[in-house]
Each structure stands twice: as structure tokens, then as C-alpha cells.
C-alpha positions as CSV (number, residue, x, y, z in Angstrom):
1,X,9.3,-7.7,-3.8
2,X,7.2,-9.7,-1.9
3,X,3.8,-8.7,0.0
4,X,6.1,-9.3,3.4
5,X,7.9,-6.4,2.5
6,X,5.4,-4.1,1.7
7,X,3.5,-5.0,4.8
8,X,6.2,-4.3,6.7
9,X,7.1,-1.3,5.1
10,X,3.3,0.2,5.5
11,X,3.4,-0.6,9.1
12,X,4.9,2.6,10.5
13,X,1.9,5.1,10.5
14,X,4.1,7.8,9.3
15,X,4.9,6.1,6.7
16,X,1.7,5.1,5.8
17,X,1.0,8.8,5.6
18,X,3.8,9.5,3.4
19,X,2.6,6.4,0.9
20,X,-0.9,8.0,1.2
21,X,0.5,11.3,0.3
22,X,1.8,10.3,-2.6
23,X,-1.1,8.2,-3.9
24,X,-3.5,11.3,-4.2
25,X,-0.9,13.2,-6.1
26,X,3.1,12.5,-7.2
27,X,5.0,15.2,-5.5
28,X,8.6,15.8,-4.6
29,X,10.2,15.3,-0.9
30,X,9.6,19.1,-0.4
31,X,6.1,18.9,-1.0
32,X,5.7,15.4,0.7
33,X,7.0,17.4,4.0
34,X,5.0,20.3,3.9
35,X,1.8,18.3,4.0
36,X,3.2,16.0,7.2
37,X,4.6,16.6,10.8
38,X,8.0,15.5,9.5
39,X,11.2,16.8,8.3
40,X,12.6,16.3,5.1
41,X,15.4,14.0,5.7
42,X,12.1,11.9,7.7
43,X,10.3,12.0,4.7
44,X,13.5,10.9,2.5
45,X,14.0,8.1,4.9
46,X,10.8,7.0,4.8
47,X,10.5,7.1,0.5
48,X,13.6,5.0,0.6
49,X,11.9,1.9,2.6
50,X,9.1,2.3,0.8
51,X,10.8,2.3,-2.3
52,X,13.3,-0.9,-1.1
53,X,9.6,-2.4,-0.8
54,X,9.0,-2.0,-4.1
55,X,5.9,0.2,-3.5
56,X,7.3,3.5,-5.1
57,X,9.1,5.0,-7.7
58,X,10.9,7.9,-8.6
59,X,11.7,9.6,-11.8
60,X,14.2,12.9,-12.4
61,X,11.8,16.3,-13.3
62,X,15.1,18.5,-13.8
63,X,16.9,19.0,-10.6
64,X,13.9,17.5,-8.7
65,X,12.7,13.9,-7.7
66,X,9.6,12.9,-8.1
67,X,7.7,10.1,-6.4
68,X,4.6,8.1,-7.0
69,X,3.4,4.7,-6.5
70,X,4.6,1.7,-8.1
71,X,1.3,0.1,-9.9
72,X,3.6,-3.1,-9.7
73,X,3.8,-3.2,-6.4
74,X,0.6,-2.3,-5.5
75,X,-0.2,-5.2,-7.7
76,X,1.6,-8.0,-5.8
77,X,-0.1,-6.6,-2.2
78,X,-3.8,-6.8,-3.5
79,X,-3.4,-10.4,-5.1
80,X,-2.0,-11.6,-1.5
81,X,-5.1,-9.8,0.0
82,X,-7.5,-10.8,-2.3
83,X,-6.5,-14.4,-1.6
84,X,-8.1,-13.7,1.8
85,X,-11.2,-11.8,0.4
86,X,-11.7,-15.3,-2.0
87,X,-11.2,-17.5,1.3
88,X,-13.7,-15.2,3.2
89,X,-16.7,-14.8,0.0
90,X,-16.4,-19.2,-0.1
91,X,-16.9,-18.8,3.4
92,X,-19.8,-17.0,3.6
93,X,-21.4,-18.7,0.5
94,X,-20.6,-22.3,2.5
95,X,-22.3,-21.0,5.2
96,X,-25.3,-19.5,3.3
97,X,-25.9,-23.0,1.8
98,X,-25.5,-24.5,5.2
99,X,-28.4,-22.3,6.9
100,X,-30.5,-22.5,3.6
101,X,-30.3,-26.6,4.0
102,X,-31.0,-26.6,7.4
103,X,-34.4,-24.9,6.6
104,X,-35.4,-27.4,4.4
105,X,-34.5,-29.9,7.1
């Protein structure tokens, strides 16, 4: 998946919530929903984007489904925003060297 998708797929603040949910802890859809102001079939709906966006996964317990985070996917959304954190620390270290040479001017 790419860091679009995942963007896109965190954008909705309930689904956010539902992503955060399941970061602190894997749980089922039940257990998702009694923690949010959303139905289950919500909740189901939202696992599924999230999951299309490669940010979570599920795995059978029994008759239940349980979701967690996809480290994969996680992966792929730092690097593209840790390109901007590299662009921003040459930045400031450019800029550091700049007002340093000016005192010396």
C-alpha cells in the first residue's frame, strides 16, 4: 500500500479513533465499539478501509476476529514522514550555520 492510502484512510476522525483503539490493545469489533460512539457495523466498516490501507490486520481467535495494527504498514507511513522530518532537521542545521556565519561577519 502506499502512504496515500493510509493518509487517506486516517483522515476520518472516527476512524482515527478506531486505529487508535486498536494500537493500545488488539481487540475484537465488539470490544472496538464499546469503547467508541459507534455501532458495530461503523466500526466493521471502518476496520475494513483501514485494513484495504494496509494499516491493520486480523487474525481468527475461535469464532472471533481479532484486529491489530499492521507493523508493515505503519512502516511505509513513518518513512514518507520521516522524509519530511530529514528535509526539516537540514533545514534548521542550514540555517544554524547561516546565523553562526553572519556573526563572524
Amino acid at each position: 500500500m502506499t502512504y496515500g492510502e493510509s493518509l487517506a484512510a486516517l483522515s476520518d476522525p472516527t476512524r482515527r479513533m478506531v486505529f487508535e483503539s486498536i494500537a493500545r490493545r488488539p481487540n475484537s469489533v465488539s470490544a472496538i465499539a464499546e469503547d467508541l460512539p459507534v455501532s458495530r457495523p461503523a466500526v466493521s466498516q471502518h476496520l475494513k478501509v483501514l485494513s484495504d490501507a494496509g494499516l491493520v490486520e486480523v487474525r481468527a481467535e475461535g469464532t472471533r476476529r481479532i484486529y491489530s495494527v499492521r507493523a508493515a504498514g505503519i512502516a511505509d507511513l513513518r518513512a514518507y514522514l520521516d522524509q519530511f522530518w530529514d528535509d526539516v532537521m537540514a533545514g534548521f542545521a542550514a540555517e544554524v550555520q547561516n546565523t553562526e556565519g553572519q556573526r563572524h561577519d
